[in-house]
N, C-alpha and C positions, 0 to 999 in steps of 0.2 A: 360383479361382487368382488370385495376385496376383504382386508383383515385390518382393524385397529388395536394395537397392543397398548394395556391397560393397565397399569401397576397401580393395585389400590392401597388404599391408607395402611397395608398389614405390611406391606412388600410383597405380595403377590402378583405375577405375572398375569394377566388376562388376553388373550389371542382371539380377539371379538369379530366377526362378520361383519362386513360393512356395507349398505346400501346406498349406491349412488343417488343425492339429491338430500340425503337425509344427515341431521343433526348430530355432530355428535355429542351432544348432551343427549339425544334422543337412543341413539346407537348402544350406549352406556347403559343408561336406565332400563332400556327396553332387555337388556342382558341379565339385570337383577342386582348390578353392581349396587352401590348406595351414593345415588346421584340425585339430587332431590330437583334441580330446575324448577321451583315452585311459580316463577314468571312464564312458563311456557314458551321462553326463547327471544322474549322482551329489552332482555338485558339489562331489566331491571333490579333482578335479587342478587346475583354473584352465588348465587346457591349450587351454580354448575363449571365453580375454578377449577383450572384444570394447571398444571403445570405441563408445556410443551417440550419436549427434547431439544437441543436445542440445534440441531442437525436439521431439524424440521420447520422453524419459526420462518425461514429465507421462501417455504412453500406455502406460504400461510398469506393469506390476503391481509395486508397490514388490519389492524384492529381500530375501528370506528369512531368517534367521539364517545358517543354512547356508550359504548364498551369500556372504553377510557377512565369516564367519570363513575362509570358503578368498578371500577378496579379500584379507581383510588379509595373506595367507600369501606373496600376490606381489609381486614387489620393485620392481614399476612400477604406479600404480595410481593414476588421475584420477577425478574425483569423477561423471565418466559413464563409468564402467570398468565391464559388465555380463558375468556368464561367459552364452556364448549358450545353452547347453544349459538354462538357466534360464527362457526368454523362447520361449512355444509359439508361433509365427505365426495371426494371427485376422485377416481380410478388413478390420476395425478396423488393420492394423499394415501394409496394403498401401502400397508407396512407403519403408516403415522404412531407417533410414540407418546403417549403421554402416561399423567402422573395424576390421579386425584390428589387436590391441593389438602392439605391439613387441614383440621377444623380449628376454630378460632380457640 
């Protein structure tokens, strides 16, 4: 078990539990944050943007095609803009930073 820190949309710090294998869009959500993943991990809605620190992106399994084409789909999107439901938590990603992305 490890920790994902979480700054949501307010500027609030979040220091989240993290379980190896598991999502973190799922990690998020399952915390109470407001993280909707309405595709269930598909990569189809972009409903679970996340902005990465950018200290962290070089740890990060490059991001998919699939991932790619639902990024460009949304109307806010920085060059460390990751959908979390793409990015499995691994004891390697303990301490991981991110940002819930803004809403449209």
């Amino acid at each position: 078990m490890g920790v994902i820190n979480v700054t949501d949309r307010d500027g609030v710090r979040h220091e989240l539990e993290a379980l190896e294998g598991w999502r973190v869009m799922e990690i998020i959500r399952d915390w109470g944050l407001p993280m909707e993943g309405i595709c269930g991990g598909a990569a189809e809605c972009g409903t679970c943007h996340v902005l990465v620190a950018p200290e962290w992106l070089d740890k990060l399994y490059p991001p998919r095609e699939e991932e790619e084409l639902q990024l460009d789909q949304l109307p806010v999107v920085e060059p460390n803009s990751r959908l979390s439901c793409q990015i499995l938590w691994t004891e390697a990603l303990d301490g991981l930073e991110v940002t819930l992305a803004p809403l449209a």
